[in-house]
N, C-alpha and C positions, 0 to 999 in steps of 0.2 A: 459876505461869506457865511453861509450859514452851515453848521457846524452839528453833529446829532446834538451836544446841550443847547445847544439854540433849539432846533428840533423838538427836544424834549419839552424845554420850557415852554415855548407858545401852544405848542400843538397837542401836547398830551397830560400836562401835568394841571393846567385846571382843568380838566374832565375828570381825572384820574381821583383830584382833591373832593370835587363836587359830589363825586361817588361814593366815596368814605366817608362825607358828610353825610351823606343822605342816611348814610347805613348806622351811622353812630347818635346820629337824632332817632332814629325810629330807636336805637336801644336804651333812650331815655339819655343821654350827654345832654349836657348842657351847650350852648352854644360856644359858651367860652374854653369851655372843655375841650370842644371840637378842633378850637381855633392852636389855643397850643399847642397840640398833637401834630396837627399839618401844618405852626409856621406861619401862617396868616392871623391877619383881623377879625375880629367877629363879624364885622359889618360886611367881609370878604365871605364869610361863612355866612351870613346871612341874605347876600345873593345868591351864593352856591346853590341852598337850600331854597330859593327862590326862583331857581332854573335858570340864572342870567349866567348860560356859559356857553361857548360853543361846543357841541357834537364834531367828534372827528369822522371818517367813515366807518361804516357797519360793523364792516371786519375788525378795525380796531378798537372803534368804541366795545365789540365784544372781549377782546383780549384784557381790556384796559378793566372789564365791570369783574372780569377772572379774579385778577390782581386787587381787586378794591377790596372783595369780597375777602380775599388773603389779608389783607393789609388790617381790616375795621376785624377779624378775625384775631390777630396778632396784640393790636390794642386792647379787647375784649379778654384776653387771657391775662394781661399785663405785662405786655412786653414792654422793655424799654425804649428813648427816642431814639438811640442808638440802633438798638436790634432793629427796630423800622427802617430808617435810614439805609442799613446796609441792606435789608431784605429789601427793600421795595428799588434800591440801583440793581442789585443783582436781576431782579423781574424784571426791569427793564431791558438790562446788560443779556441777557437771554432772549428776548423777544427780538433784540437786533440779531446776534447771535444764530438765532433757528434760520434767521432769512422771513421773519414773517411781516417785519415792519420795511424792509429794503426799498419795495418798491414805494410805497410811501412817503418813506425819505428822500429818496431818488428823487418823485417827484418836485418834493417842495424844495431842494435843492440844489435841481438842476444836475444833477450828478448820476452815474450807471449804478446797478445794483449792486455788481461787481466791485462796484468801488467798498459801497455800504457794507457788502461781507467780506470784505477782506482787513476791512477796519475790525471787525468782531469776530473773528474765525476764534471758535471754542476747543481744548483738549480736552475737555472734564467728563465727556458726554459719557463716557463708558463707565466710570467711576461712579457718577449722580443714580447710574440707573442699578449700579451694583446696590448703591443705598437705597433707592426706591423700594426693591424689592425685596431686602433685609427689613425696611423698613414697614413694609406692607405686612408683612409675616410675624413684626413685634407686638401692633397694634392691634391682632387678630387671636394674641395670646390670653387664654381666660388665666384670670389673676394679678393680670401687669398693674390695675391699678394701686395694689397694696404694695408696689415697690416703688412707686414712684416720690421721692423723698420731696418734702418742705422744698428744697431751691430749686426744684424739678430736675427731670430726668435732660442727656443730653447724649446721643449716640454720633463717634466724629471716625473716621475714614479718612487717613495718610495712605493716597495710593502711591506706588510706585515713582521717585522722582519726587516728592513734595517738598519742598524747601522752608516755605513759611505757612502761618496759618491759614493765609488767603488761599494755601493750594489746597487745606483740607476739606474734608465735605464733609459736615454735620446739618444739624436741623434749627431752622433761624427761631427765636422765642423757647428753642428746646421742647421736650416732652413734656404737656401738662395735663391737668384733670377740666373736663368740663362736663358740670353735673353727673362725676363720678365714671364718665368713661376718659379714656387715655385720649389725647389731640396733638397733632402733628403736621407743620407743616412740611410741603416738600423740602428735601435735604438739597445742600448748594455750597457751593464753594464758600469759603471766608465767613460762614453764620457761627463760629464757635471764638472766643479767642484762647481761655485757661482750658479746655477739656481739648484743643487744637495742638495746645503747646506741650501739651501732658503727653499724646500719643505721638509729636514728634522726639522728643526727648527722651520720650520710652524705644521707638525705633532706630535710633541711634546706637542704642543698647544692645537692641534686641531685632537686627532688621525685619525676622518671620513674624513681627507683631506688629499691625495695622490699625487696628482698631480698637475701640473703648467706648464702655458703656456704663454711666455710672448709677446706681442705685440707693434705696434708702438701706442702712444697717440699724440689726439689732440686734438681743441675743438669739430670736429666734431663726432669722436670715443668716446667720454667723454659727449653728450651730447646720443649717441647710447646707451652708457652704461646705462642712468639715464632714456631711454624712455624704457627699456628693464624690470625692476621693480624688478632687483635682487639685492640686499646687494652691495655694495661698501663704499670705503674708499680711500681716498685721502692723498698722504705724500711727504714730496720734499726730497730727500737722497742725494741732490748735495752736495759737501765738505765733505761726509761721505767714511770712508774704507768702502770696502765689508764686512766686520763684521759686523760692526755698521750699516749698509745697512737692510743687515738679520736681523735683531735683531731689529731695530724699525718695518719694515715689518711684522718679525714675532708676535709683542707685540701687534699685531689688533685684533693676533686671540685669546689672555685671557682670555677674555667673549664675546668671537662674532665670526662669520665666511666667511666674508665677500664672496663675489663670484667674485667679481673683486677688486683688488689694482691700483688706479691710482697714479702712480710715476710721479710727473711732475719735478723729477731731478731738474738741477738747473746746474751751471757752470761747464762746463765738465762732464756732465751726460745728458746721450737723455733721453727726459719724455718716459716713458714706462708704457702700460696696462699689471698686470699680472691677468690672467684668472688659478684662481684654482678651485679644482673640486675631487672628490671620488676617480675618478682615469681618465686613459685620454682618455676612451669614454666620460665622462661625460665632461671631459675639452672640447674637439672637437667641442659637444652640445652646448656650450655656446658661443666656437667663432662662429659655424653656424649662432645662435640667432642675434648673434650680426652682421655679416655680412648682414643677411633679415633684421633687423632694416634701417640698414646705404644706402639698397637697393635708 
């Protein structure tokens, strides 16, 4: 019975490995470097990088060099094995999903296409592509990189119906700096888990609020915020879990709605601006606002 993890494992994940190898030796990794990252041996990575793997076909091996290049991307900013892990099932969980890998599977299966997509039928499509394009239009803003704070930035989308963090849609590895411009990977269900839990907890509150975006604070972003004339609220969460974090956060929005949260943390907590909003065009809008203020 071969199953899509069976699938997966023989047929796409040493290529997919062999590919992020390749990409993370040219950027000077070490071998061993390489090996912990993807889970393997050295001597495994040093076949890799020796070309001893099988080629899937064209098409996928092109899907697959997509993903690698995302993947050896995501290590290179310093994402965690975690954020990997989730990000690189989700790229997978989507490539069945579109229907691009079905017949594929189908084949080496023995099984109809029909079958392969209805094992993956997706709801998220409308949601991902509302973030897409929020998110297209954040990273085209002149200035973003002076707000992007120490733990990086992370913009997350609670549509309609979300119940846990896997329904929200943020960006895997989050917003970072490379060589001083903004980087981001595609936005996808389940890549947030504390900036996921924030905006559901806030919607509970607050249903016309979707979304959040959080930034770096200071006095001079915090005096931007107050010449801007939209709703804010101030809180320090340092000494606080992430629970108790969300949860006094969230307790602003019981009879109010703030548009900005200034976090000024406190010991072992960086002060952070959260930018919430209807959903993340409208969040976008407001870091733009705020960005022409601090002009």
């Amino acid at each position: 019975m071969k199953t899509p993890s069976v699938y997966i494992a023989e047929e796409l994940m040493p290529y997919l490995r062999a590919r992020i190898a390749g990409i993370l030796y040219r950027e000077g990794f070490r071998q061993s470097r390489i090996a912990s990252y993807l889970g393997i041996t050295q001597a495994m990575v040093s076949k890799y990088l020796g070309g001893t793997y099988k080629r899937p076909p064209e098409e996928v091996a092109v899907l697959l060099d997509a993903i690698a290049e995302e993947i050896a991307g995501l290590i290179l900013t310093g994402a965690t094995k975690d954020e990997i892990i989730v990000f690189t099932s989700r790229r997978l969980f989507e490539l069945f999903s579109s229907g691009k890998l079905c017949r594929y599977y189908a084949k080496y299966a023995g099984v109809s296409e029909d079958t392969c997509r209805s094992l993956f039928a997706s709801t998220h499509s409308s949601a991902v592509e509302e973030m897409r394009l929020a998110l297209r239009e954040l990273l085209s803003l002149p200035g973003l990189p002076k707000l992007i704070p120490e733990v990086r930035s992370n913009l997350a989308y609670a549509p309609p119906g979300a119940k846990s963090p896997a329904d929200v849609i943020a960006i895997p590895g989050r917003i970072t700096l490379v060589k001083g411009r903004p980087y981001a990977l595609p936005p996808e269900p389940g890549a947030s888990k504390f900036t996921a839990s924030l905006i559901l907890s806030v919607s509970e509150r607050a249903p016309e609020v979707r979304s959040v975006m959080n930034v770096r604070l200071d006095r001079e972003i915090a005096e931007a915020v107050e010449k801007l004339g939209l709703k804010y609220s101030e809180i320090r969460t340092g000494g606080l879990s992430d629970e108790d974090a969300i949860e006094r956060m969230a307790g602003l929005f019981e009879n109010d709605s703030p548009d900005f949260v200034l976090d000024w943390g406190g010991e072992g907590v960086e002060p952070l601006t959260y930018v919430f909003g209807r959903n993340p065009l409208d969040v976008v809008g407001k870091v733009k606002a705020l960005l022409e203020v601090m002009k």
